[in-house]
N, CA, C and O atoms as a printed pandas DataFrame, in Angstrom:
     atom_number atom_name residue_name chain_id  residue_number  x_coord  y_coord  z_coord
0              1         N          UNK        A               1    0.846   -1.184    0.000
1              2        CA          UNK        A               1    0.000    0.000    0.000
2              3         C          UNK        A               1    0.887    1.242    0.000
3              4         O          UNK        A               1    1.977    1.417    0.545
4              5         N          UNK        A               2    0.328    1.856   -0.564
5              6        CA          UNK        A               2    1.146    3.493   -0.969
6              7         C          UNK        A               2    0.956    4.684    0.321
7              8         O          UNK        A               2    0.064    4.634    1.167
8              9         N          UNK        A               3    1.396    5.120    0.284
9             10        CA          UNK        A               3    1.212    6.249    1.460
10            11         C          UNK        A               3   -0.339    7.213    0.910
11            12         O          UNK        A               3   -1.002    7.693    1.829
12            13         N          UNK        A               4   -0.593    7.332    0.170
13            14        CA          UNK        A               4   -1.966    7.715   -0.107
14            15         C          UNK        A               4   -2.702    7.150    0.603
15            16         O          UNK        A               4   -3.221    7.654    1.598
16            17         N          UNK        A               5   -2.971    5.316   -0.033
17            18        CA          UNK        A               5   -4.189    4.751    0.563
18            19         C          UNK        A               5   -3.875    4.623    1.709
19            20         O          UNK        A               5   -4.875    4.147    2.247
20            21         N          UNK        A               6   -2.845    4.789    2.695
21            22        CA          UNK        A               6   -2.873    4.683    3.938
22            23         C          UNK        A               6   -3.739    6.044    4.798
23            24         O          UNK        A               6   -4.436    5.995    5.811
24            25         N          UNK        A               7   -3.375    7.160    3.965
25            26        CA          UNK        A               7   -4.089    8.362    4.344
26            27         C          UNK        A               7   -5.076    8.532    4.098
27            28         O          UNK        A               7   -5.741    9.356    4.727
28            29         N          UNK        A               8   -5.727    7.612    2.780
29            30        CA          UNK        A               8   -7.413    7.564    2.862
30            31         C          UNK        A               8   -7.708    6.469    3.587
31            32         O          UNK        A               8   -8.899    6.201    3.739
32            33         N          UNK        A               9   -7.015    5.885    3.992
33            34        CA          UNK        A               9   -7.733    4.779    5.065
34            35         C          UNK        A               9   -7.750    5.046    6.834
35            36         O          UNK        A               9   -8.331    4.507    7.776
36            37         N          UNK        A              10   -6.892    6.047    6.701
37            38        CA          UNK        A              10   -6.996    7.235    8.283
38            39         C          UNK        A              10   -8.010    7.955    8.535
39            40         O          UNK        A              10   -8.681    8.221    9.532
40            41         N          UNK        A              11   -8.002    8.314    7.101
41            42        CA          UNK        A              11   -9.209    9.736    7.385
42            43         C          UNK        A              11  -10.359    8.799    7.067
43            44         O          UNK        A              11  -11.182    9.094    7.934
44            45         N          UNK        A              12  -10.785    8.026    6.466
45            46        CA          UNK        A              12  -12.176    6.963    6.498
46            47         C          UNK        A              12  -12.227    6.485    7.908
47            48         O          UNK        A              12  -13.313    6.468    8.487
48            49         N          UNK        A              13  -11.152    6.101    8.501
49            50        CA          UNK        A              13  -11.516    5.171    9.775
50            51         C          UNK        A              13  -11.249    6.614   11.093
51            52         O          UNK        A              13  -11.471    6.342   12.273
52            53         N          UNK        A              14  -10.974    7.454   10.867
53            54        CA          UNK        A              14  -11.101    8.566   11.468
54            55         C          UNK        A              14  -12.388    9.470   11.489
55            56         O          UNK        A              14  -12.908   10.230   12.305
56            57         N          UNK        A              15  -12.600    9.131   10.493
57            58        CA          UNK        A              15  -14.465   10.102    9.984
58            59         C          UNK        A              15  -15.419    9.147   10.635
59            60         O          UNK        A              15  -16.166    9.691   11.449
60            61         N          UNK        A              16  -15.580    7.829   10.473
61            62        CA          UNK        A              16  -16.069    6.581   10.952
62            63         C          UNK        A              16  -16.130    6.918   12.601
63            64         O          UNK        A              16  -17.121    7.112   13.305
64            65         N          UNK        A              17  -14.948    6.917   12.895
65            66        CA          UNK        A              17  -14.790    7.342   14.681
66            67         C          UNK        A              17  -15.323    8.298   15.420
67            68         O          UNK        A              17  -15.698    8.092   16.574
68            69         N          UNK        A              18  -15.425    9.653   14.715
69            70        CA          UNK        A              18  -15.704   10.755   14.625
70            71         C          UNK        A              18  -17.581   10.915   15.064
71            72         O          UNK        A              18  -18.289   11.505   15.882
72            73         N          UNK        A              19  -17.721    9.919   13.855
73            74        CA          UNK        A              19  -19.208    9.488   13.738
74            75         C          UNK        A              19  -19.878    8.835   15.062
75            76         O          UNK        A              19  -20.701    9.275   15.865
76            77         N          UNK        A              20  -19.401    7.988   14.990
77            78        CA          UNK        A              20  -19.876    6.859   16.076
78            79         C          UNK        A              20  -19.611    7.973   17.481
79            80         O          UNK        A              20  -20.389    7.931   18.434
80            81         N          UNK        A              21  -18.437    8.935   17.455
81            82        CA          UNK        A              21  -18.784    9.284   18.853
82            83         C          UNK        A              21  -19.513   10.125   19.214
83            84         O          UNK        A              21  -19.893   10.373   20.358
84            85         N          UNK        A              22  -19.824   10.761   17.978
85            86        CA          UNK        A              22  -20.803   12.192   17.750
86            87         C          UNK        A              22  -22.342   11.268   18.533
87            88         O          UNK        A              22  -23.091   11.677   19.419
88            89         N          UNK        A              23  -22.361   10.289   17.974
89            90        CA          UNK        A              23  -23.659    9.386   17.978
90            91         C          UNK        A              23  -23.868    9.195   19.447
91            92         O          UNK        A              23  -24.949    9.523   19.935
92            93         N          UNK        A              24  -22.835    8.645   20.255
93            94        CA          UNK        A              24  -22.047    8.264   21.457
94            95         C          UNK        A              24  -22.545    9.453   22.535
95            96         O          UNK        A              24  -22.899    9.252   23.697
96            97         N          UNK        A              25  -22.496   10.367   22.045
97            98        CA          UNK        A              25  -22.433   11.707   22.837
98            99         C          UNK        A              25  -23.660   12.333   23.139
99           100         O          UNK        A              25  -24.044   12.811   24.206
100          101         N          UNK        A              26  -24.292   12.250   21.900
101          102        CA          UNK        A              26  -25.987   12.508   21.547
102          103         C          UNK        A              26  -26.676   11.764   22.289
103          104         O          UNK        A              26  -27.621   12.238   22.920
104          105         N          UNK        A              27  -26.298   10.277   22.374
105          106        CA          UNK        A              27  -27.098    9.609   23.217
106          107         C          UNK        A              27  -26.814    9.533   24.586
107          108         O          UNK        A              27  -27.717    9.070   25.282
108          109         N          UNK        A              28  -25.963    9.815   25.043
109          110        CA          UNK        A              28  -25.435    9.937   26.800
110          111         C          UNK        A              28  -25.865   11.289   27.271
111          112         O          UNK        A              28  -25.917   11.464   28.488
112          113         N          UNK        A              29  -26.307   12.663   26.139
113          114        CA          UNK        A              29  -26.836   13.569   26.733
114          115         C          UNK        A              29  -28.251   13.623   26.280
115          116         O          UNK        A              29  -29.064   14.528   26.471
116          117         N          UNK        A              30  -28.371   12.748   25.786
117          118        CA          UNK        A              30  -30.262   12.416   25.878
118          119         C          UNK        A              30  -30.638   11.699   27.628
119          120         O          UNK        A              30  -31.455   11.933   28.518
120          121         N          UNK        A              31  -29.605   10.834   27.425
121          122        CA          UNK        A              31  -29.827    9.663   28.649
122          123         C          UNK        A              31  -29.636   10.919   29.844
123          124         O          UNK        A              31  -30.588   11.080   30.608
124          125         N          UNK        A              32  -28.887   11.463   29.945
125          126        CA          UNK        A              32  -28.265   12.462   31.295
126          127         C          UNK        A              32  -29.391   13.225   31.107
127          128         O          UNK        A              32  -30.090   12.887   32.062
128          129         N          UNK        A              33  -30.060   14.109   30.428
129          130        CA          UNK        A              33  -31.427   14.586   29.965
130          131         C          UNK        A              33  -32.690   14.333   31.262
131          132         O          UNK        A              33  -33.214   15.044   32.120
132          133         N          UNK        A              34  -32.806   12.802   30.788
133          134        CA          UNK        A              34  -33.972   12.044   30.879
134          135         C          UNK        A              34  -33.914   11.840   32.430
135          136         O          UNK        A              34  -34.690   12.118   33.344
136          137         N          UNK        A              35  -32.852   11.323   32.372
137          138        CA          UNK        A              35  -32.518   10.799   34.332
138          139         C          UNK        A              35  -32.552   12.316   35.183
139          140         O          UNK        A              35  -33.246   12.138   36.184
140          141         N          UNK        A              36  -32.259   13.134   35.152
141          142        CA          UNK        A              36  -32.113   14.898   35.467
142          143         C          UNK        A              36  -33.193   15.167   36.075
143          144         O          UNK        A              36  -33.426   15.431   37.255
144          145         N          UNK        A              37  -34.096   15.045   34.804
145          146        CA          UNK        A              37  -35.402   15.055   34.445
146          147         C          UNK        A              37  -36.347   14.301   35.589
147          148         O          UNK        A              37  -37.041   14.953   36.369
148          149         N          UNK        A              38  -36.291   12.893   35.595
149          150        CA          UNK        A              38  -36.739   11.864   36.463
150          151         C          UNK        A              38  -36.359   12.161   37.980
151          152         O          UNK        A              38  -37.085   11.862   38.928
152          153         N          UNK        A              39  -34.851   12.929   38.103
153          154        CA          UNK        A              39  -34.880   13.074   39.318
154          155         C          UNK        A              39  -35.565   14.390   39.978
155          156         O          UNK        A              39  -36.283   14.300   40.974
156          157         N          UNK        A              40  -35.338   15.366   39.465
157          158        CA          UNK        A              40  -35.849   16.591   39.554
158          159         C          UNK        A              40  -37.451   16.031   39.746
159          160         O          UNK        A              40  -38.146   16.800   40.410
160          161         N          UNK        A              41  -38.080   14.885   39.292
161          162        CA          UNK        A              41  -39.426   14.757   39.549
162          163         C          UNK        A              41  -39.626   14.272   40.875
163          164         O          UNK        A              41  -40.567   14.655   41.571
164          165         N          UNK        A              42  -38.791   13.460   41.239
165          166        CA          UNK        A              42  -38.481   12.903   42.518
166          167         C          UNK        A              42  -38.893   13.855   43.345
167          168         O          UNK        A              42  -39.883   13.858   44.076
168          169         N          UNK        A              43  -37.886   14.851   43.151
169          170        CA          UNK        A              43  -37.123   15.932   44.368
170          171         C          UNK        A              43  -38.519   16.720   44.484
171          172         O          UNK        A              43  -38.954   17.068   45.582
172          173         N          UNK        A              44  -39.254   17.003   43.166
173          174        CA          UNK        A              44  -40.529   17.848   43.679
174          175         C          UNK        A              44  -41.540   16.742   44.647
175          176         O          UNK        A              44  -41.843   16.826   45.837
176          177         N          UNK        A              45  -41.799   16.011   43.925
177          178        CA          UNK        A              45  -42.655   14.794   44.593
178          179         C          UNK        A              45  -42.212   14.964   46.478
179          180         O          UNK        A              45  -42.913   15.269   47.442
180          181         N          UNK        A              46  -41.203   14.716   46.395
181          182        CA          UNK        A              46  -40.792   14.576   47.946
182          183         C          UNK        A              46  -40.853   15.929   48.945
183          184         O          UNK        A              46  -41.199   15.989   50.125
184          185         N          UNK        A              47  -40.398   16.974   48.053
185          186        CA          UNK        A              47  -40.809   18.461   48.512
186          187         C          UNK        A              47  -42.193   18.781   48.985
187          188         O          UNK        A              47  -42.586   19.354   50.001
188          189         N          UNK        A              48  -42.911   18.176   47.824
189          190        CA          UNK        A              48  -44.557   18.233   47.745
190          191         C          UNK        A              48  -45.507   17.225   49.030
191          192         O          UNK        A              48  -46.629   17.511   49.446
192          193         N          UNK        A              49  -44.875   16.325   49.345
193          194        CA          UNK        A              49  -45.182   15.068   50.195
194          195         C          UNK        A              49  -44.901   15.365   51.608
195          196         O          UNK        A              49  -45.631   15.085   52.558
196          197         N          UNK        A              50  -43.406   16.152   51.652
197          198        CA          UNK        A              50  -42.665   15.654   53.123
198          199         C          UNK        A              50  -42.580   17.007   53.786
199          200         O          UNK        A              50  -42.991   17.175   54.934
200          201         N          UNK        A              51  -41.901   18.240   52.862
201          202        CA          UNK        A              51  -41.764   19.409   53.167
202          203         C          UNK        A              51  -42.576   20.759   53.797
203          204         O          UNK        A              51  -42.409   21.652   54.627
204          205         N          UNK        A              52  -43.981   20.077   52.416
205          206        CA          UNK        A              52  -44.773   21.088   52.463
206          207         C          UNK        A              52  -46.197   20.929   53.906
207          208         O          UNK        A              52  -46.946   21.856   54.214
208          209         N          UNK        A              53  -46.205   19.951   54.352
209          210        CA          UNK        A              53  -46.760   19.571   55.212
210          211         C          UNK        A              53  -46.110   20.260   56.715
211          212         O          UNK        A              53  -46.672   21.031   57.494
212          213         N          UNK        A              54  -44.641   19.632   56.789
213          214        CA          UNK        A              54  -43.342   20.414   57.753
214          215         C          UNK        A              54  -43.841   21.530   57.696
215          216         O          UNK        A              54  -44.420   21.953   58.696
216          217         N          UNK        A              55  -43.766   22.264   56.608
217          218        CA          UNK        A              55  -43.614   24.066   56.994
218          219         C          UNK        A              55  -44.838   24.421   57.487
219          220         O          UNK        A              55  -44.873   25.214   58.428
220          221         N          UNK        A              56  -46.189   23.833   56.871
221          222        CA          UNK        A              56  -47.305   24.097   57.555
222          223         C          UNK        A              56  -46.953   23.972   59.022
223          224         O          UNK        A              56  -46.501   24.959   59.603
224          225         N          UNK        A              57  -47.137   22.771   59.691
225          226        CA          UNK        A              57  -46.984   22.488   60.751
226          227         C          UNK        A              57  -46.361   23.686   61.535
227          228         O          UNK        A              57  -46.998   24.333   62.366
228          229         N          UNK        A              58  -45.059   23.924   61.199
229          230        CA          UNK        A              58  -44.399   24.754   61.690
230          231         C          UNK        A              58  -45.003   26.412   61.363
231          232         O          UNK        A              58  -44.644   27.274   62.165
232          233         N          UNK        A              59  -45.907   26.832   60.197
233          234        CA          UNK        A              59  -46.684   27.770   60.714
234          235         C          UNK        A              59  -47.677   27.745   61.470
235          236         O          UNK        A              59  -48.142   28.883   61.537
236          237         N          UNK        A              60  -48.271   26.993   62.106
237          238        CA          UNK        A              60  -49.161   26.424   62.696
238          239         C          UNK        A              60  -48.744   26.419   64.124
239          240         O          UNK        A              60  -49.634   26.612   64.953
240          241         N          UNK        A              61  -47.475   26.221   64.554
241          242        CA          UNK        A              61  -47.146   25.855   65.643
242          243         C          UNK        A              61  -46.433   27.643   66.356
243          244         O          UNK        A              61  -46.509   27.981   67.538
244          245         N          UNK        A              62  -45.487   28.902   64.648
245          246        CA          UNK        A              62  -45.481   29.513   65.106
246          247         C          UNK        A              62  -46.577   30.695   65.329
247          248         O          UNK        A              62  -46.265   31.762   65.858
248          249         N          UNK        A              63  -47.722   30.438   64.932
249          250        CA          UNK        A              63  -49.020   31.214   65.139
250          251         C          UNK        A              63  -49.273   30.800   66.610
251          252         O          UNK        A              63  -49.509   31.697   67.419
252          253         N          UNK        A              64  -49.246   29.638   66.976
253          254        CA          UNK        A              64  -49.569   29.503   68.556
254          255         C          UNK        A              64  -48.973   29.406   69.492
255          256         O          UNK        A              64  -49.176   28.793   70.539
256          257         N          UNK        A              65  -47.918   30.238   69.029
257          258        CA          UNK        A              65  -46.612   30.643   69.823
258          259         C          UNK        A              65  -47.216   32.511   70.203
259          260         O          UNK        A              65  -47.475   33.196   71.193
260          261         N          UNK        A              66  -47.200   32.613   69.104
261          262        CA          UNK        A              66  -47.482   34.146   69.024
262          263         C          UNK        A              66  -49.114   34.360   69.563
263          264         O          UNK        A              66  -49.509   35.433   70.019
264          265         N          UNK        A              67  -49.877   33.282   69.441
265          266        CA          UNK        A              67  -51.153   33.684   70.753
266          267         C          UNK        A              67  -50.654   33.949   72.157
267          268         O          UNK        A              67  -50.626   34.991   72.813
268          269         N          UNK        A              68  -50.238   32.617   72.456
269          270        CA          UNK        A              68  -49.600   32.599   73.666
270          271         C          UNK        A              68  -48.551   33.392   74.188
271          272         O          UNK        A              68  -48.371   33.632   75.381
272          273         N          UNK        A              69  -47.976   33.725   73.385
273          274        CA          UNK        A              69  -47.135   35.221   73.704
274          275         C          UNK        A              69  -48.048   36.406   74.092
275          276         O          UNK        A              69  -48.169   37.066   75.125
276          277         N          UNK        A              70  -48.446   36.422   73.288
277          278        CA          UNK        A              70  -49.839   37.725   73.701
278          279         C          UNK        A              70  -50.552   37.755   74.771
279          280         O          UNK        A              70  -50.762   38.688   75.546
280          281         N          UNK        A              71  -51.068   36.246   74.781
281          282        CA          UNK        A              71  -51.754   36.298   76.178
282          283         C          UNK        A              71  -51.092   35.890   77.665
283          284         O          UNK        A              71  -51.703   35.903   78.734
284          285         N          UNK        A              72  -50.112   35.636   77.522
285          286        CA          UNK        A              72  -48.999   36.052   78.850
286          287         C          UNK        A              72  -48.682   37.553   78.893
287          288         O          UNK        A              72  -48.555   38.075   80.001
288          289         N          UNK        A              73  -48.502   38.507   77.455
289          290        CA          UNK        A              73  -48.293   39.777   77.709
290          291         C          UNK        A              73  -49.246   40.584   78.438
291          292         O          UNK        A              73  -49.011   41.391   79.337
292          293         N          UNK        A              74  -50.763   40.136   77.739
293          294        CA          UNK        A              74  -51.507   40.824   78.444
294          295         C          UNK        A              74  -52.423   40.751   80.260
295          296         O          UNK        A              74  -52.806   41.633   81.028
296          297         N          UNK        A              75  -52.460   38.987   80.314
297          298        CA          UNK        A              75  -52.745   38.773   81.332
298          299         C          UNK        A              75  -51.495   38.625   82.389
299          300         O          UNK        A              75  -51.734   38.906   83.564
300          301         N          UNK        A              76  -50.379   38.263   82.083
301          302        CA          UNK        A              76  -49.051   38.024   83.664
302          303         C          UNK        A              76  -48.358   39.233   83.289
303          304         O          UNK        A              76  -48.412   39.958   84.282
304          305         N          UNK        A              77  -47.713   39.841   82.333
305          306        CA          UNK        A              77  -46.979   40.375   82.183
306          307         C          UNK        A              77  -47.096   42.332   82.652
307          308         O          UNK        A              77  -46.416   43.118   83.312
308          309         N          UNK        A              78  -48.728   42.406   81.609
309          310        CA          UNK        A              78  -48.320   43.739   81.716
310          311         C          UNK        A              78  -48.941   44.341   82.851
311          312         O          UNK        A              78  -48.918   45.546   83.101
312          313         N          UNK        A              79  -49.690   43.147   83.760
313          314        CA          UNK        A              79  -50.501   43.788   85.363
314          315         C          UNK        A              79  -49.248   43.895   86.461
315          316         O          UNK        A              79  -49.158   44.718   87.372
316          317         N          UNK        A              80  -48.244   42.764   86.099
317          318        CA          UNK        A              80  -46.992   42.719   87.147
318          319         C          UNK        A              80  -46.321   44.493   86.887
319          320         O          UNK        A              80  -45.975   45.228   87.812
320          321         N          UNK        A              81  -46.267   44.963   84.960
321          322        CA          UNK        A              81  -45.476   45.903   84.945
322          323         C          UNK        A              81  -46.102   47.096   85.394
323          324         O          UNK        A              81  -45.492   48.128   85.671
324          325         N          UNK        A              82  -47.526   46.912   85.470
325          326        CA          UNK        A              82  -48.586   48.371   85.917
326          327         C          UNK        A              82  -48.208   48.510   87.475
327          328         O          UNK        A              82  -48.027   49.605   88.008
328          329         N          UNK        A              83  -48.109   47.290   88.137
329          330        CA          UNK        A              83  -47.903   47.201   89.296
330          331         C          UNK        A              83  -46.749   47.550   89.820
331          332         O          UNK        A              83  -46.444   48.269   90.771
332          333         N          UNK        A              84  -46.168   46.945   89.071
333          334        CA          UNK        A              84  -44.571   47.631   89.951
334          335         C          UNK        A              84  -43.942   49.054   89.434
335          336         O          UNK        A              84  -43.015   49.688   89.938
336          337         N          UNK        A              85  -44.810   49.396   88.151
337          338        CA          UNK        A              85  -44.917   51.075   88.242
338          339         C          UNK        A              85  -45.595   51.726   89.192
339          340         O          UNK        A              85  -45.068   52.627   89.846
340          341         N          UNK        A              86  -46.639   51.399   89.339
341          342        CA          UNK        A              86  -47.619   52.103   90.502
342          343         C          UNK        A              86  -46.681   52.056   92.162
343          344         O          UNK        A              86  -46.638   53.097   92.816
344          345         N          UNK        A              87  -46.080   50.945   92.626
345          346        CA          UNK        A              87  -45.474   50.566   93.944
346          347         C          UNK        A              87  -44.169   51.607   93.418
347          348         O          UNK        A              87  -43.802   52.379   94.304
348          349         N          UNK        A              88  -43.675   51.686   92.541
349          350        CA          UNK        A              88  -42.470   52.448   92.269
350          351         C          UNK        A              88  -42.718   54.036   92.483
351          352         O          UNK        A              88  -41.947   54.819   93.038
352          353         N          UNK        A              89  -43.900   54.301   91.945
353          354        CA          UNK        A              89  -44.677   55.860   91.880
354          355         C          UNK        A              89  -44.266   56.165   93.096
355          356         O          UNK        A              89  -43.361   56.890   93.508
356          357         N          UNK        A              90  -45.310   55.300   93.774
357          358        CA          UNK        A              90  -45.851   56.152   95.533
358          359         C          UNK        A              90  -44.315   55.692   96.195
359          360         O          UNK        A              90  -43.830   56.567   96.913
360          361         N          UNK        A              91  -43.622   54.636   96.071
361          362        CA          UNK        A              91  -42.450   54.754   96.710
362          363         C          UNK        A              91  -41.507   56.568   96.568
363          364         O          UNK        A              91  -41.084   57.252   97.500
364          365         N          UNK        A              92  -41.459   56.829   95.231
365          366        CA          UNK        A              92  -41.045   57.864   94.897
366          367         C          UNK        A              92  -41.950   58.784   95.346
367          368         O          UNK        A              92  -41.323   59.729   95.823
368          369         N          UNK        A              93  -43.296   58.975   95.427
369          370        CA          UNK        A              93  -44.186   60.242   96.312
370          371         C          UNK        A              93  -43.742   60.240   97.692
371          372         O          UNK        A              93  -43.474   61.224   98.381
372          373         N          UNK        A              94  -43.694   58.988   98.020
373          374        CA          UNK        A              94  -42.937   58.799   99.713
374          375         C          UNK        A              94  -41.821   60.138   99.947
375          376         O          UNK        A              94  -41.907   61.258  100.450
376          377         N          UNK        A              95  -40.634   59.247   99.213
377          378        CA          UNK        A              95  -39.183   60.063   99.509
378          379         C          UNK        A              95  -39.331   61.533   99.580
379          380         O          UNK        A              95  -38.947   62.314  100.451
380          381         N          UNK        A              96  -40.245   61.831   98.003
381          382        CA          UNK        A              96  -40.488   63.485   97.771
382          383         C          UNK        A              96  -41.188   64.092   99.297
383          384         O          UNK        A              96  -40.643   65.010   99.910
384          385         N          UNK        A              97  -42.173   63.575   99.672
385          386        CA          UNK        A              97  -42.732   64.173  101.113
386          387         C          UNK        A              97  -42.072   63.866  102.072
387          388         O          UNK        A              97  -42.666   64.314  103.052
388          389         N          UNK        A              98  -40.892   63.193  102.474
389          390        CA          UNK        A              98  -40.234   62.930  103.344
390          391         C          UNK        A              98  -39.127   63.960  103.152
391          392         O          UNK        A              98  -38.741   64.715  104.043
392          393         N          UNK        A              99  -38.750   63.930  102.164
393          394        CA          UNK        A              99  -37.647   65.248  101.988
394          395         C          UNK        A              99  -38.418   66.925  102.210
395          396         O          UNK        A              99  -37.907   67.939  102.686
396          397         N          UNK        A             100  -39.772   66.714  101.674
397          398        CA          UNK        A             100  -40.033   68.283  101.634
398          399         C          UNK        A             100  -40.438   68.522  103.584
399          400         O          UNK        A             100  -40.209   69.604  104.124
400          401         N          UNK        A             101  -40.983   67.430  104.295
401          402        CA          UNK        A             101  -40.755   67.083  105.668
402          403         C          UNK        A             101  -39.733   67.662  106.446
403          404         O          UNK        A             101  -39.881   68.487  107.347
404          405         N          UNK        A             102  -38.295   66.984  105.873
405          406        CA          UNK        A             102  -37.260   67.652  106.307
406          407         C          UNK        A             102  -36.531   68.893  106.085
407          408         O          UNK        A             102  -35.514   69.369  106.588
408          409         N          UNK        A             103  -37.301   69.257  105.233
409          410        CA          UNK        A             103  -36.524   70.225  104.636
410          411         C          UNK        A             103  -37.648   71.570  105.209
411          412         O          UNK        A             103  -37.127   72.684  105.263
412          413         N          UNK        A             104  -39.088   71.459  105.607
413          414        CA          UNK        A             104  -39.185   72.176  106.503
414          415         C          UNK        A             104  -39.092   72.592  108.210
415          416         O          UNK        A             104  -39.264   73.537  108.980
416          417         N          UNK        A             105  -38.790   71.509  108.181
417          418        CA          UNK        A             105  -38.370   71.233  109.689
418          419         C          UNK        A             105  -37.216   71.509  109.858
419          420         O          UNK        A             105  -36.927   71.497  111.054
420          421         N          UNK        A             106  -35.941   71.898  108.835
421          422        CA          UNK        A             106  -34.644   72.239  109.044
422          423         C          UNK        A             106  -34.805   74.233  109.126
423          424         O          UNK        A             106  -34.403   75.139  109.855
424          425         N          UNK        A             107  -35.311   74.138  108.376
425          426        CA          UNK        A             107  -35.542   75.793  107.885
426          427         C          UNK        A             107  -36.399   76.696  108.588
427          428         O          UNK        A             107  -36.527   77.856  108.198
């Protein structure tokens, strides 16, 4: 064989190769495609099933957090803080008449 037909028998079995992997390639990113695809269906499915139920719950649980916050604010919380403003007041009316007391009794 001549150095020609060796070079048309490179580039034939090179074009041939070329081919088949082009083919090769097309079909492994169809396949990678499809499976992607299939999983991504998964992942919603399971989001849709497992997740979305969770987060309810958990708004559910922080809504009755936030009642109960409220109603400790309004029934324990804010009579203790009226109260120990009021005991704080007259403590402070005390001192003031005890000083203006002394302070005419010095003078």
């Amino acid at each position: 064989m001549s150095l020609q037909e060796w070079r048309d028998v490179f580039v034939i079995a090179y074009s041939i190769a070329g081919t088949v992997a082009f083919v090769l390639i097309i079909f492994f990113t169809f396949a990678i495609g499809i499976l992607s695809w299939m999983t991504l269906s998964r992942v919603r499915g399971m989001l849709k099933n497992n997740v979305q139920p969770t987060l309810e719950s958990v708004r559910q649980t922080s809504e009755s957090v936030r009642g109960t916050v409220e109603f400790v604010s309004d029934y324990a919380v804010a009579p203790v803080v009226k109260t120990y403003g009021t005991v704080a007041g007259l403590r402070q009316f005390v001192v003031v008449l005890s000083r203006l007391g002394r302070s005419r009794k010095s003078g």
